[in-house]
C-alpha positions in Angstrom: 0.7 13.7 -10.3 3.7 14.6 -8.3 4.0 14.5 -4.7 5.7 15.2 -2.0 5.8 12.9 1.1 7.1 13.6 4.4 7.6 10.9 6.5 7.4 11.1 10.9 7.8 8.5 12.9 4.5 8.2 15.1 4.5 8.6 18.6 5.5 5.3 20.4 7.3 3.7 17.2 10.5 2.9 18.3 13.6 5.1 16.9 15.5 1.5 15.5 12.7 0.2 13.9 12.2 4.1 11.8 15.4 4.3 10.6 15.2 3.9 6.7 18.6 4.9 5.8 21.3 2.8 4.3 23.7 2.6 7.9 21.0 1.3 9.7 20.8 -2.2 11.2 18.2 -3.9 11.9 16.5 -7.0 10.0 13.8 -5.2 8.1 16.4 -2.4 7.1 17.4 -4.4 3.9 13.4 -5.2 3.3 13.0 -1.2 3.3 16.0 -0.6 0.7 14.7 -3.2 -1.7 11.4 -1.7 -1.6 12.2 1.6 -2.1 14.7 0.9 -5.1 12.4 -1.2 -7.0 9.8 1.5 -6.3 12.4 4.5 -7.7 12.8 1.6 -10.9 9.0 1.4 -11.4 9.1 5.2 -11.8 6.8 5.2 -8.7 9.5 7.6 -6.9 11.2 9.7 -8.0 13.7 10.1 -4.8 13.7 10.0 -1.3 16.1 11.1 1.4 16.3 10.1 4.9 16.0 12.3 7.9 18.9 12.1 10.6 17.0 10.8 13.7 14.4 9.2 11.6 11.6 9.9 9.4 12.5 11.7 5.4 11.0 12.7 2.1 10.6 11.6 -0.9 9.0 12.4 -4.2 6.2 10.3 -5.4 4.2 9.7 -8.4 0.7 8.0 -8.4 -2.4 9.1 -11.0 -5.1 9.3 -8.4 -4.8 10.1 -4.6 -6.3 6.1 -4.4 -3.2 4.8 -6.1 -1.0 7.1 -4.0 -2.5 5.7 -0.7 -2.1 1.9 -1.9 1.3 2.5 -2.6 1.8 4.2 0.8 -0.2 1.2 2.5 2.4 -1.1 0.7 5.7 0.3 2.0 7.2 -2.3 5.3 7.5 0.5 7.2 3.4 2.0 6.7 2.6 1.3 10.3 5.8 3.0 11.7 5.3 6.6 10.1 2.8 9.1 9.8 2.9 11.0 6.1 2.5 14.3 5.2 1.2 14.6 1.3 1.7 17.8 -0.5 0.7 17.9 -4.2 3.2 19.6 -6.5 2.6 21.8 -9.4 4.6 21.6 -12.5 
């Protein structure tokens, strides 16, 4: 199943340590790219764009709602966003 995610930056997480995109610097910013390309090369995403300011979306692919939460739980930056999950039709 196809989803889309919507990624906020909770309430207290600083604004360095949520930016995801690729002119961000920081230490774990090159953790974050690696993760999210080999995840887009395991077909586990399909894309994902960045927000300006923080946070983005992205299109995800999982077979249960279980898998789809494991995967979120995965990502570096888990404990620095809050999601939004909408399930797509085809």
């Amino acid at each position: 199943m196809k989803s889309l995610l919507i990624r906020k930056p909770r309430t207290g997480a600083e604004a360095s340590d949520c930016q995801d995109d690729s002119r961000s610097q920081g230490a774990g910013s090159e953790q974050v790219k690696e993760y999210v390309l080999s995840r887009v090369k395991d077909k586990a995403i399909d894309c994902t764009y960045p927000f300006r300011g923080g946070g983005g979306c992205s299109i995800a692919n999982a077979d249960s709602t279980d898998q789809l939460n494991e995967q979120l739980s995965a990502s570096p930056m888990a404990l620095f966003y809050k999601y939004e999950i909408r399930a797509l039709s085809d």
